[in-house]
N, C-alpha and C positions, 0 to 999 in steps of 0.2 A: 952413905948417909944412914944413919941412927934410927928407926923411926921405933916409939914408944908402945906398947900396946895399945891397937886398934881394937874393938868387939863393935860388933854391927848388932842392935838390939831394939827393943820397943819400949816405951816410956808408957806411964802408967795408963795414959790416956788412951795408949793404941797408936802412936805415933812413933815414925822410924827417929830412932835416935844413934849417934855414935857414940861410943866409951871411950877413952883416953887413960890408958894406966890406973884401970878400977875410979880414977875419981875425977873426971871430968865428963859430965854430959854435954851433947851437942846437938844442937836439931838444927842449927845453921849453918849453910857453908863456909860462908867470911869469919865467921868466929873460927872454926874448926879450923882454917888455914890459916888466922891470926896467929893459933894456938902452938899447932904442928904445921911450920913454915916446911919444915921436911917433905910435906903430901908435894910440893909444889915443884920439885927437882925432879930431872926425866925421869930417874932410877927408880922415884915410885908413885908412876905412872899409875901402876897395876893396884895397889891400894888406894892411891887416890882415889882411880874410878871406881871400886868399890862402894868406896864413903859417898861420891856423888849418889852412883845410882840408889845406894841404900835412902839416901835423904830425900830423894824423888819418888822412889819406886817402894820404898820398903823392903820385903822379902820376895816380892812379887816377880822380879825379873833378878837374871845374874849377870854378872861381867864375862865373857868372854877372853880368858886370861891363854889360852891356847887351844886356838882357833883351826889346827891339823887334829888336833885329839877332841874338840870339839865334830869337827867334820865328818872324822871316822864315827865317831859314836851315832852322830845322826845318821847315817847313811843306813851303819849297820842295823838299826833301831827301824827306820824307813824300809829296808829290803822286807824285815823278818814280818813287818805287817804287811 
């Protein structure tokens, strides 16, 4: 499946917003998955949840896209302290 340019960004206000191919804003979920039905197919999962957590969280937390290279890193980050 296709999916258009995604950018995960902030809207003048300070609010999380999503981009759509330079010209589409989105601060809504149902619009956003109206828009790119694509987000909604298993295969992109991993963007989806991106766009979710961006529009709840902001920059504030991240997706977890690989959660063994996540694990090492924590670990190794946890030993050294």
């Amino acid at each position: 499946m296709h999916l258009p340019q995604i950018d995960l960004t902030i809207d003048d206000n300070g609010e999380p917003m999503v981009v759509v191919d330079d010209t589409q804003d989105f601060t809504d979920l149902s619009t956003l998955f109206a828009a790119v039905p694509a987000l909604t197919e298993p295969d992109c999962a991993g963007p989806a949840a991106q766009a979710v957590n961006h529009l709840s969280e902001g920059f504030s937390f991240g997706v977890i896209l690989d959660p063994v290279a996540f694990a090492e890193a924590y670990w190794a980050r946890y030993e050294s302290e």
